[in-house]
C-alpha positions in Angstrom: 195.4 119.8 50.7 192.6 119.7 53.9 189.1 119.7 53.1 187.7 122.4 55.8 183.9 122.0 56.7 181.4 124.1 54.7 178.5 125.9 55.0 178.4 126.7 59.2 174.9 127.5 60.3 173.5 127.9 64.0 169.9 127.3 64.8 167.2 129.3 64.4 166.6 128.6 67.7 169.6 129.6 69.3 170.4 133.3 71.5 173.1 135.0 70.4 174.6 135.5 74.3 173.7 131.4 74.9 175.9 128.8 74.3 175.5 126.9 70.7 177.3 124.8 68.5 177.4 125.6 64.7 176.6 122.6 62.3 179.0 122.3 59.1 179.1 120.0 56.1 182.3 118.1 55.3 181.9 115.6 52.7 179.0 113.4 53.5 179.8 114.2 57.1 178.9 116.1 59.9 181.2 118.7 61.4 179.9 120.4 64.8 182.2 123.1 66.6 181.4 125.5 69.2 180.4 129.3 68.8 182.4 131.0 71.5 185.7 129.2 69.9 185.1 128.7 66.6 189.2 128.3 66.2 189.3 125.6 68.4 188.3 122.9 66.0 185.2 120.4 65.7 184.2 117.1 66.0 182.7 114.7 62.9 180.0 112.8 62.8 179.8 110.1 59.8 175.9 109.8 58.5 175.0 106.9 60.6 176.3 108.7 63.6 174.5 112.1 62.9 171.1 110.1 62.4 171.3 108.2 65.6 172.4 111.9 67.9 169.2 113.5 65.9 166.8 110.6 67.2 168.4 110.8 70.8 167.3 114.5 70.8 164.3 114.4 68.8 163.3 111.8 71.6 164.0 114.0 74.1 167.3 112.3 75.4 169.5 114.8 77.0 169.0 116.7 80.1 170.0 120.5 80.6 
């Protein structure tokens, strides 16, 4: 049996016309997947990894 990722939530932040990722819980991981194509799957991030991408954009990391 596969563990699906729980608990999907988009930001606050987010437009509903924009493009956003949803955030989901899977174990003691992060799962992160794409609202226009939700079926297409996601990506994990292990706790370690999820800390250091919040840093990089709490620091103001990434461009638009």
């Amino acid at each position: 049996m596969t563990t699906l990722p729980t608990n999907w939530r988009k930001s606050s932040r987010s437009n509903p016309n924009d493009s956003c990722v949803e955030v989901g819980r899977l174990g003691d991981s992060a799962a992160v997947r794409d609202t226009k194509d939700r079926e297409g799957g996601y990506f994990t991030a292990n706790p370690t990894q999820w800390a250091a991408f919040l840093d990089a954009v709490k620091a103001d990391r990434f461009t638009t």
